[in-house]
C-alpha positions in Angstrom: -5.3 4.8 17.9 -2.0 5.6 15.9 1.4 3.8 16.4 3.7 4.9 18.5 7.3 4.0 17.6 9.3 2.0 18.5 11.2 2.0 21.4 14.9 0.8 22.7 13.6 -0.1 26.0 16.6 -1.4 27.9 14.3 -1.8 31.2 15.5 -5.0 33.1 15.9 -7.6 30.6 14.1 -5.7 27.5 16.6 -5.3 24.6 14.4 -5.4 21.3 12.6 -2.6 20.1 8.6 -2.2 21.2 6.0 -0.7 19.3 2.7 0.5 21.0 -0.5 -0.7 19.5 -4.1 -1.4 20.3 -4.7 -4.2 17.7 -7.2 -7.4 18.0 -5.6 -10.8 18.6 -6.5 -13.6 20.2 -5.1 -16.3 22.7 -5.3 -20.2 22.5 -4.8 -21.7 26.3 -5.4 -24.8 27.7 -9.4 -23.7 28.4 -10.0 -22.4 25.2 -9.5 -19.4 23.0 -9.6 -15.9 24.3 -10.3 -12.4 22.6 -7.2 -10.3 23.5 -6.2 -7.0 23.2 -2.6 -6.1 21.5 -1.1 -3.2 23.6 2.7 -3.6 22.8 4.7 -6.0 20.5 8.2 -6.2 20.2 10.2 -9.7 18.1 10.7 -11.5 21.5 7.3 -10.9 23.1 4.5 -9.0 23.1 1.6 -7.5 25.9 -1.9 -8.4 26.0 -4.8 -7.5 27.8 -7.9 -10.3 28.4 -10.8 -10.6 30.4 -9.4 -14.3 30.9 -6.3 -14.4 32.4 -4.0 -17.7 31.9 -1.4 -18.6 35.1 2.5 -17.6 34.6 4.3 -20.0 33.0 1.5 -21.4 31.1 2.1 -22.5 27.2 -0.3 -20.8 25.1 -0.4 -19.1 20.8 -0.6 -16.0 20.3 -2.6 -15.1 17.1 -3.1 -11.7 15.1 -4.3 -12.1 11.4 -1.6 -14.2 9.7 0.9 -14.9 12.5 0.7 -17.6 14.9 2.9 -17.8 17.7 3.5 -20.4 20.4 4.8 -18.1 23.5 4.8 -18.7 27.6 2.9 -16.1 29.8 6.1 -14.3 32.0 3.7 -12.1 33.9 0.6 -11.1 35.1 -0.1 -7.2 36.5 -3.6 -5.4 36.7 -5.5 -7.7 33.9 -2.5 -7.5 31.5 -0.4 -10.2 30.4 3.7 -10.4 29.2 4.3 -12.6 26.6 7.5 -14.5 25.9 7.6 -15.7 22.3 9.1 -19.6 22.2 11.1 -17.8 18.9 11.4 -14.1 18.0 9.0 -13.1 14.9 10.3 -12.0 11.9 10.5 -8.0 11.9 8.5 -8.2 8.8 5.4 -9.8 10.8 6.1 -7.0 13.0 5.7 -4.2 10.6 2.5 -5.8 9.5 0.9 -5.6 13.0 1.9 -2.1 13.5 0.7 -1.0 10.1 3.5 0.2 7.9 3.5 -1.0 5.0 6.1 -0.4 1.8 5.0 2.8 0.0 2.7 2.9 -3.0 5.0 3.6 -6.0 3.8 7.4 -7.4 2.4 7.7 -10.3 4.7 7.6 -13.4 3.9 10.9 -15.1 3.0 11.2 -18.3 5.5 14.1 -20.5 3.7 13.6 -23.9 1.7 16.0 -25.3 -2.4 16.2 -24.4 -4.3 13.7 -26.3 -8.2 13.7 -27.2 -8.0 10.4 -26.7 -6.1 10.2 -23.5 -8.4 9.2 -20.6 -11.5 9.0 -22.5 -14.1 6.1 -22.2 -14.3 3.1 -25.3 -17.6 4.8 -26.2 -16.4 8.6 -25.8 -13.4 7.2 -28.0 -15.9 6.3 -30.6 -17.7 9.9 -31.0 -14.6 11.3 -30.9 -13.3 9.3 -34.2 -16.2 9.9 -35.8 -16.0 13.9 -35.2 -12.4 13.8 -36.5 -13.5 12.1 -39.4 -16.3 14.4 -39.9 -13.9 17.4 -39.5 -11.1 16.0 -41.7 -8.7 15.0 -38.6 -6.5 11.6 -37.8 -7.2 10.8 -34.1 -5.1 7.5 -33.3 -7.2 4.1 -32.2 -5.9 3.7 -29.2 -4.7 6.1 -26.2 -1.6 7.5 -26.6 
């Protein structure tokens, strides 16, 4: 499923942004750790859905990959849960979850002229010094 973005969702008491996701997780409660489901996150909170649902109020962790979290469930509706984190995430963990990452630099391109040398394998490199001695040329060692 792709990411939505996020959202200002000023709804009741909702001020930080939300992102929609369907990511694994997991819950540590009281009876034990449960497989979760990762339907929206946001700094302050996030919502779950579990086949094992804890009772309001209860102190539990919220885990996906790196990022541990100690929260309290706010809500229970129709097998999903609200979580309240006990401290809002840093927006970087948040990015992580939701998959953007920082962009891959592009490729610095390369202005000089073609070389025989230029992308060639340490043996290919090899043959090809020895043609350009054969044939009277000066190929550098290395790549250029």
């Amino acid at each position: 499923m792709g990411v939505e973005p996020f959202e200002n969702n000023v709804t009741g008491q909702r001020s930080a942004k939300r992102a929609r996701v369907l990511l694994a997780a997991k819950l540590h409660t009281p009876a034990g750790v449960v497989d979760a489901r990762l339907r929206d996150l946001s700094r302050k909170g996030a919502l779950i859905e579990c086949g094992v649902l804890p009772e309001v109020g209860m102190a539990v962790v919220f885990e996906r990959g790196e990022t541990r979290v100690a929260a309290t469930v706010a809500w229970i509706a129709n097998g999903r849960i609200g979580l309240e984190f006990d401290h809002a995430i840093h927006e970087n963990e948040l990015l992580i979850h939701i998959g953007r990452t920082e962009r891959a630099k592009p490729a610095t391109p390369y202005f000089g002229r073609p070389g025989i040398m230029r992308g060639m394998s340490a043996r290919d490199r090899r043959v090809a010094q020895a043609w350009s001695v054969a044939v009277g040329l000066n190929l550098p060692d290395k790549e250029s």
